[in-house]
Every structure is written in C-alpha cells, then in structure tokens.
PLY file of the C-alpha trace (Angstrom):
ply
format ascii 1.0
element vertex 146
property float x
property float y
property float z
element edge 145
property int vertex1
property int vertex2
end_header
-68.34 54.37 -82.61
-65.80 51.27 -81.62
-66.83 48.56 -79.59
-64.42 46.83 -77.40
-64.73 43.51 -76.52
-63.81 42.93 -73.24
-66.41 44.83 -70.19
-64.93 47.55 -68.71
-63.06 48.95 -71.28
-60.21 47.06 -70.43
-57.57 44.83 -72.78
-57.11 41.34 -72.43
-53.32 40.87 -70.83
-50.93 39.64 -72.88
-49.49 35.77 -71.53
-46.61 36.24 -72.91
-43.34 37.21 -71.63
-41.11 39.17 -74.23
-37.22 37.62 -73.71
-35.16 39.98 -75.70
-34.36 42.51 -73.62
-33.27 39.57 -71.28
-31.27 38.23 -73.82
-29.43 41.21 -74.66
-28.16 41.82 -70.65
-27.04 38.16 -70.86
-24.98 38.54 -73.50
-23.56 42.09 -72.38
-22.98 40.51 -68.98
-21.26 37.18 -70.89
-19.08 39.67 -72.92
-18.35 41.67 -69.33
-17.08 38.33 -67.45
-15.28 37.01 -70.32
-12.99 39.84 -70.45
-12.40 40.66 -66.63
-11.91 36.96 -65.75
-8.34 36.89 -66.99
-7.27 40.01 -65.20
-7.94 38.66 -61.84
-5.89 36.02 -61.69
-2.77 37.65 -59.32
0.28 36.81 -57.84
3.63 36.44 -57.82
5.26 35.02 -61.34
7.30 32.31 -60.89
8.36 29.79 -63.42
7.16 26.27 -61.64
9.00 23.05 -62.33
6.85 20.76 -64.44
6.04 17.36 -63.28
3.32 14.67 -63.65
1.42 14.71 -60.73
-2.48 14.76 -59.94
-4.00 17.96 -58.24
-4.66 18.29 -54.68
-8.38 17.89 -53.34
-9.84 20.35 -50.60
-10.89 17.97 -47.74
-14.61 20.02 -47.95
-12.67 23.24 -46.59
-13.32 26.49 -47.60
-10.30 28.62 -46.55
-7.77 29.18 -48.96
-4.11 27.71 -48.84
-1.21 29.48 -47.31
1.19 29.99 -49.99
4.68 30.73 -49.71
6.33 32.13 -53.01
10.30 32.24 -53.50
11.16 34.01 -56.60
14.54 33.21 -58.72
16.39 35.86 -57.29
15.33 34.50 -53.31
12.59 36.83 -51.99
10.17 35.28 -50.48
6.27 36.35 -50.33
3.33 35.22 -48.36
-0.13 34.69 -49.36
-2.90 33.94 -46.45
-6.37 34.26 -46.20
-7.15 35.52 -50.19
-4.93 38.48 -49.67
-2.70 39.73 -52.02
1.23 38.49 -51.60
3.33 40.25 -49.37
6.85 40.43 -49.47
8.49 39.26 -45.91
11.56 37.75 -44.50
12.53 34.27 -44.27
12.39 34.31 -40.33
9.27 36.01 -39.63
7.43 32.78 -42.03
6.80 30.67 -39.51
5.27 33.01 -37.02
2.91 34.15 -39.90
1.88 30.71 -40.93
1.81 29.60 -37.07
-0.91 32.65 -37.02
-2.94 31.60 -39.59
-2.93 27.84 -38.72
-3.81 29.10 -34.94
-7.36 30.11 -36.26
-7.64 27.56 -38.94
-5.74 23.92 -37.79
-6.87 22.40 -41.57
-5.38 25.30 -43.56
-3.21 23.62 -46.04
0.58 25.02 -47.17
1.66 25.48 -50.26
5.57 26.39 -51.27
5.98 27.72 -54.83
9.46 27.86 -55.42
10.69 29.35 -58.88
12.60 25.93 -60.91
15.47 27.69 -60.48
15.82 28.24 -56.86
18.18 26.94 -54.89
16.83 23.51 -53.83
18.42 23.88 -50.62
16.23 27.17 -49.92
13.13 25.08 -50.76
14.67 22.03 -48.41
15.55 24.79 -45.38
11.80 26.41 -45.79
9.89 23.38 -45.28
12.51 21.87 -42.57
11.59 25.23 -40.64
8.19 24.78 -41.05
7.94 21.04 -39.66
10.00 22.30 -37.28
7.46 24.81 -35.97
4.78 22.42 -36.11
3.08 22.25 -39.69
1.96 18.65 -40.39
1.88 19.12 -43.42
3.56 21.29 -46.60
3.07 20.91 -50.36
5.13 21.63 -53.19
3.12 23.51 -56.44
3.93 22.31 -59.69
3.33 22.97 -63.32
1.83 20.37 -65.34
4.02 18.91 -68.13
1.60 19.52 -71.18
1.48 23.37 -70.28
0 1
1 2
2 3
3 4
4 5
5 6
6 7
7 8
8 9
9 10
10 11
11 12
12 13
13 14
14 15
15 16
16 17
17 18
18 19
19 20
20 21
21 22
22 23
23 24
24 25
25 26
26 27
27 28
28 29
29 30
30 31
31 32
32 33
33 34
34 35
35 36
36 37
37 38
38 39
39 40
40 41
41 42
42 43
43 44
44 45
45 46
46 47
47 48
48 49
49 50
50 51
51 52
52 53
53 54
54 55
55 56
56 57
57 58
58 59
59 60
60 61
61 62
62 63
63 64
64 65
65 66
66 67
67 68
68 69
69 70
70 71
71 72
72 73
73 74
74 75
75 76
76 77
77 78
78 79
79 80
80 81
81 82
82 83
83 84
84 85
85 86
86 87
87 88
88 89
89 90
90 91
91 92
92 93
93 94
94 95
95 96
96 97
97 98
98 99
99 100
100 101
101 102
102 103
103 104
104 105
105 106
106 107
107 108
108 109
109 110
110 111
111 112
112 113
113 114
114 115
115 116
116 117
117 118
118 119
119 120
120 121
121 122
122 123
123 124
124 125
125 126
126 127
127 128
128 129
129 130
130 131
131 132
132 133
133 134
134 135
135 136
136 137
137 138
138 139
139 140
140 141
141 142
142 143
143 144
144 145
C-alpha cells in the first residue's frame, strides 16, 4: 500500500519551466539565418567608385530608394519599390521614376554608376532627371576601407 501525499491523488505541479528544448530551436533558427542572410542580398554588380563620404539618413521614410544601375558596358537597370532590377532603356527612366515619385513625392534617387562608366552617361542621366522634375538625385559610392 503507497500513500500519496497530496488529496486527491494528484502530483504537486512542477514550477519550473524546462529551457532546452527552447534552446535548441534558437540555435537551429541562429544557424538557419546566419546562412540565408548572405544570399539575399541582390542586384546588379557594379564596381562603385570609392570615396570618403558619410551615409545617407532616411528622413523617417519607409519606402525604399529608386535606384538606377548603369553597368560598365552601358545598360541601364531600374530598381523601385523592393523589386528586383529590371533592365530598361535610357528614355523610358524618367517616366518610370516620374511614376514612382507620383505616389511617393519623398522617394529618394539613387544612380549607381559602374567607376568605369562614361562620366558623361552619369552627367546626361541626372541632367534628364532634373529636367523632368526630380529635386533631388544621389550618387552611391563605395567606401574607401572596403
């Protein structure tokens, strides 16, 4: 015959919480975002000019920049709104951008012009794009210790 101490029959619960199994899906999660963290960075490769220069700060907005890529060998590609970059002409940028800044005024623009690119490309891009109206357009650079 056993006697149990509690009345009822019934077990005191335990207070305590056991962490390991928590632990473990931390760490496989960790290991998880670790290795697909580099993958996602995308775009188009082009080899920025370095310079010393501080970053740009987000005025509190939340939309992404417009970028406007032109690769070494002059093909241009468009980035808006987190979407992938898409490969267009060099007339039909302004109407895109235009678009874009249509529905969001504050959306900043970004060129990122290969080094080796024709400076005059980079000059006739933003001319065109003051022209059409954009207050403002920045150039992306590479830092100089990378």
């Amino acid at each position: 015959m056993s006697y149990i101490s509690k009345k009822n029959g019934r077990r005191k619960p335990m207070a305590e919480i056991n962490v390991v199994p928590y632990i473990d899906v931390t760490l496989v999660l960790l290991i998880i975002f670790m290795i697909t963290t580099p993958m996602l960075q995308t775009g188009v490769d082009v080899n920025l000019p370095q310079a010393e220069s501080k970053t740009v700060e987000t005025e509190g907005e939340d939309s992404p920049p417009i970028v406007i890529s032109i690769k070494e060998d002059g093909q241009f590609y468009l980035k808006t709104n987190d979407q992938d970059d898409e490969l267009i002409q060099q007339e039909e940028i302004n109407t895109q951008v235009l678009e874009v800044l249509h529905e969001k005024p504050k959306t900043q623009v970004l060129i990122n012009a290969d080094k080796s690119v024709n400076y005059g490309l980079v000059v006739t891009v933003m001319a065109s794009l003051k022209n059409a109206g954009v207050s403002s357009v920045g150039l992306m650079t590479q830092p100089v210790n990378q």
